[in-house]
N, C-alpha and C positions, 0 to 999 in steps of 0.2 A: 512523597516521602515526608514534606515538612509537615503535610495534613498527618499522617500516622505519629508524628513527633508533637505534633500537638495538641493530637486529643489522649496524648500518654498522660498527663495529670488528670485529667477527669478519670481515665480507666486506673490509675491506681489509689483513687478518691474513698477514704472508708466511710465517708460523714452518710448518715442515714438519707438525708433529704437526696444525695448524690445515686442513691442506688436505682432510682428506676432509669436513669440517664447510663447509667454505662453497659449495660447490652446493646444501646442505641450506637454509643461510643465504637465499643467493640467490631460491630458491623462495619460502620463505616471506614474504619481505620482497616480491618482485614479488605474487604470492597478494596480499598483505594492499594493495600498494599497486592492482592492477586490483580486486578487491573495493571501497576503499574511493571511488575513480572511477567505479565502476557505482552504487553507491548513493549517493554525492552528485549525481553530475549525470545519468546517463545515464536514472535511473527517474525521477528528476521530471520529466525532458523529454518520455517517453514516455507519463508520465501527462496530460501538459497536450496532447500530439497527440491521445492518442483523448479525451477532452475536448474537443476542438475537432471533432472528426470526429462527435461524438454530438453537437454542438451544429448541423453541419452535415445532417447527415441528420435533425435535427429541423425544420431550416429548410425541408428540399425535401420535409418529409411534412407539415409544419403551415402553412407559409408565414410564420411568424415568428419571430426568432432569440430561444433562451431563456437568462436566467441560465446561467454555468457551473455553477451549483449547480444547479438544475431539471432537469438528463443526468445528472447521479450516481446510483448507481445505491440506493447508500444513501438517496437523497433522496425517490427515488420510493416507495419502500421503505416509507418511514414516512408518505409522506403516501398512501398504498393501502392501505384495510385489509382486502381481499380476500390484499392478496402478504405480510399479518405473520405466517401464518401461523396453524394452530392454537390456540397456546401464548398466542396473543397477547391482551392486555387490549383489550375491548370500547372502541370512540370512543367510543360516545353511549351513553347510559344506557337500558338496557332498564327498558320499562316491568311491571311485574307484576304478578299479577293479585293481587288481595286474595284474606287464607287463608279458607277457609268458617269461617266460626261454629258455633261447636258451642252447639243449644238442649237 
């Protein structure tokens, strides 16, 4: 926002030498302002629809609607310790066998 406020004096600039500089203006200042309207509204909204749609296709495979947090995908993540992955730190504490005694 302060980029689009600040290259507003160049873009309302009438001096000759100024004119090949503000289509360049122009661009960056529209750039910066549709950039910053996709990431304030238009990804949160599109994150909370498929949120809603894995919350619904959990309802018509499970029969009951889950937390929004429960469809994340991080969520299930960590609570599956088959999907952590290799690298990943054992849940339950394996049990081991005692070392042989040496007589």
């Amino acid at each position: 926002v302060s980029t689009c406020i600040g290259l507003t004096p160049m873009i309302m600039e009438r001096d000759m030498q100024a004119q090949f500089l503000i289509p360049m203006a122009l661009t960056v200042a529209s750039g910066v302002a549709f950039s910053t309207l996709l990431t304030l509204v238009f990804l949160p909204c599109q994150l909370g629809i498929l949120n809603d749609l894995r919350r619904l296709k959990h309802r018509l495979v499970r029969g009951e609607w889950p937390t929004p947090e429960e469809v994340e995908p991080g969520w299930i993540r960590a609570q599956t310790p088959s999907l952590q992955g290799p690298d990943a730190a054992p849940t339950a504490p394996t049990q081991q066998s005692p070392a042989p005694s040496e007589s």
